[in-house]
N, C-alpha and C positions, 0 to 999 in steps of 0.2 A: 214567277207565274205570268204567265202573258195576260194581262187586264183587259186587255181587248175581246180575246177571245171567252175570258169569262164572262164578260158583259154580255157578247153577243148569246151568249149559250140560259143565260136567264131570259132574255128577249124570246129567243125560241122558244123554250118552258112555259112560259108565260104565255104565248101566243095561243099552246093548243087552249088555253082556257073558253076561248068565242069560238072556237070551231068544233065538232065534228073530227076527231083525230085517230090518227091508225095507231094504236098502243103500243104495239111490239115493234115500231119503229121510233117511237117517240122512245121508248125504254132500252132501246140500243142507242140511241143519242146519247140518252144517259148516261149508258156504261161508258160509252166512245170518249166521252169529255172528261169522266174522271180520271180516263187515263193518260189524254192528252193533259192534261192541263194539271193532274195535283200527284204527279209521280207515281201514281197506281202501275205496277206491271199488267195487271187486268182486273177489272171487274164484273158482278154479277148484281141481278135483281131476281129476288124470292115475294111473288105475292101468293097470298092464302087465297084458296078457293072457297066455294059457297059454306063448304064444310068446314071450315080453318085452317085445311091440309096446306101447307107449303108447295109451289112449283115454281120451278126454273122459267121466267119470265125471259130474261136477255141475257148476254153475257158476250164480254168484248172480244172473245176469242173458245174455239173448242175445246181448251184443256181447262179452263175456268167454270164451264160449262158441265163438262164430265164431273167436275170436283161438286160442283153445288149437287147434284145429283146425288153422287155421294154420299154428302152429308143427310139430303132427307130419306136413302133407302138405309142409312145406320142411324137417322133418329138421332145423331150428336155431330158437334160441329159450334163453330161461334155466330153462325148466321142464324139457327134454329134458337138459341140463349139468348143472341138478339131478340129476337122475334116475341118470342115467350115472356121473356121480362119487359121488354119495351125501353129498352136503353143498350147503350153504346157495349160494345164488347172488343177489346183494342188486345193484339197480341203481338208483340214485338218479337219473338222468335218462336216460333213452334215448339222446339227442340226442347222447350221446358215443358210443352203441355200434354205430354204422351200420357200421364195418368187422369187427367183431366177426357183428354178425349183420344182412346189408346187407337183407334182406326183412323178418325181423320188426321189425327196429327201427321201420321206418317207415310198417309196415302196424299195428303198437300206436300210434302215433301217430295215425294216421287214424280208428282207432277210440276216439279219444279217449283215452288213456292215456298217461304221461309218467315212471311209473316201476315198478318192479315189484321184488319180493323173492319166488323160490321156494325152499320147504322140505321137505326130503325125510321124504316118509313111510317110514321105517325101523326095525327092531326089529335089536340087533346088525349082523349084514354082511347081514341080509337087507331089501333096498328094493323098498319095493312100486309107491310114486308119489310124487305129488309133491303140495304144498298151494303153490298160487301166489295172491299177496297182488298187487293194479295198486290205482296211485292216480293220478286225473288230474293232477294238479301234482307237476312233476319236484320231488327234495327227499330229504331221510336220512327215514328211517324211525325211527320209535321206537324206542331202545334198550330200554323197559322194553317194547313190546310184542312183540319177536321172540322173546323165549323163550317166549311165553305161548302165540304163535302155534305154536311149536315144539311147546309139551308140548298143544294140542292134535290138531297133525299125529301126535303120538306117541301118545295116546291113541285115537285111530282106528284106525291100525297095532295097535295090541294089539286091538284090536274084534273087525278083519279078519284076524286069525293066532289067535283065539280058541281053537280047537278045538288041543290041543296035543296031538302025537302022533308019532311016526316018520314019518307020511305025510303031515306037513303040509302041505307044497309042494304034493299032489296035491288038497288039500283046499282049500287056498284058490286054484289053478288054478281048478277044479268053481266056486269059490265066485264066481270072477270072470268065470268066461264067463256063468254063471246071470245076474247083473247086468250083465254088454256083453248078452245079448238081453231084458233087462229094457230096458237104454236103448234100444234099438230100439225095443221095442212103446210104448214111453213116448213115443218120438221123435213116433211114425206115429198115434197118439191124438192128444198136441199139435197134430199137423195138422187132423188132423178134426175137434176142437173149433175150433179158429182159424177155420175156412174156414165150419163151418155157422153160427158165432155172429159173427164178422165180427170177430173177435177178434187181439189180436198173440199170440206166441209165450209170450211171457212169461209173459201174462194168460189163457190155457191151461192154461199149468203151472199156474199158481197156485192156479186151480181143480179142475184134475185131483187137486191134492195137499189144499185145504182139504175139497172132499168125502169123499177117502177120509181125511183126521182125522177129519170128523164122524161119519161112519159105523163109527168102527173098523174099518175093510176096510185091505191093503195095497197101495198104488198102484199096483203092477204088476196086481191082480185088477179094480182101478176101469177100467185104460186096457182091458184087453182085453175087460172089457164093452161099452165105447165103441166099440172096432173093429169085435167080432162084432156089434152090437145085439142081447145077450143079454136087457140090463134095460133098463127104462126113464131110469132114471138121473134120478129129478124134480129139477130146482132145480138140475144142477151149474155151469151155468154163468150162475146169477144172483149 
């Protein structure tokens, strides 16, 4: 495991705590490093809305994406058992868990995946989501990297509960439907880069998000330029 770049990646985490942060970029950093850094082939982040509904927050790639989706339009899966129980859900091969869970087992497999570990994003008894780690080759998973993976799920959790106060629930309620219509408008940009540039999904995002780094803008104020054609937007999708 490169030590360095773990280091730097809790600095980061750590950071949005004094500031003001764009969530749906902060929560694809996340995904981003779990998979750089703890052998994940991809992962995802599931947080609950006002209502406790689960939605697809990030996700390091579109087929991981599709997949968590998935899971909450069939209601079964190991991220949603995360979530509900509030502990770790570790699955070393799928191929065992078709009666367990007869759709997603087999629709993770078709999308390429063979095992999966998710971890619940919690502070005390309060659980917000889940940090779900897939690797294509069924198989155990690193003991030395689940807890790392752990105190970064935990570390985001403290990010996202930042603001402490008697009304917290109401604030990071506020805080989470503000980013469910962030991923929206982020969603419906993606598209429209995709389609004008001839581009896949992925390679949308990517650009949607390296421009607004370049530029110091926050990604949700890049996409909605994209949609209105407020600015010109020169070079985003070179």
């Amino acid at each position: 495991m490169n030590e360095r770049l773990l280091a730097k990646t809790f600095v980061e985490l750590a950071d949005t705590l004094v500031a003001d942060f764009d969530l749906i970029d902060f929560l694809r950093l996340l995904t981003d490093r779990c998979v750089g850094m703890l052998g994940a082939s991809a992962a995802g982040v599931l947080l609950a809305d006002r209502d406790g509904e689960l939605r697809v927050m990030a996700a390091s790639d579109e087929q991981v994406r599709l997949l968590e989706l998935f899971q909450i339009q069939n209601d079964e899966g190991p991220c949603l058992e995360c979530f509900r129980a509030g502990s770790p859900v570790t699955v070393p091969d799928l191929r065992t868990e078709t009666a367990r869970w007869p759709r997603f087992a087999v629709q993770a497999r078709l999308h390429g995946f063979g095992a999966v570990q998710a971890l619940p994003m919690r502070l005390r008894d309060e659980v917000v989501g889940a940090l779900n780690l897939f690797r294509t080759a069924p198989g155990p998973f690193d003991p030395a990297g689940t807890p790392i993976a752990q105190a970064l799920a935990d570390v985001a959790t403290i990010s996202l509960l930042q603001q402490r106060s008697t009304h917290r629930s109401t604030v990071l309620n506020e805080q989470l439907q503000t980013a469910l219509n962030t991923r929206v408008l982020i969603e419906q940009a993606k598209g429209k880069l995709a389609e004008r540039h001839n581009i896949d999904m992925e390679q949308a995002f990517t650009a949607l998000r390296s421009y607004a780094r370049a530029h110091n803008r926050r990604l949700s104020d890049v996409a909605r330029a994209l949609i209105d054609d407020t600015e010109p937007l020169a070079g985003l999708a070179s």
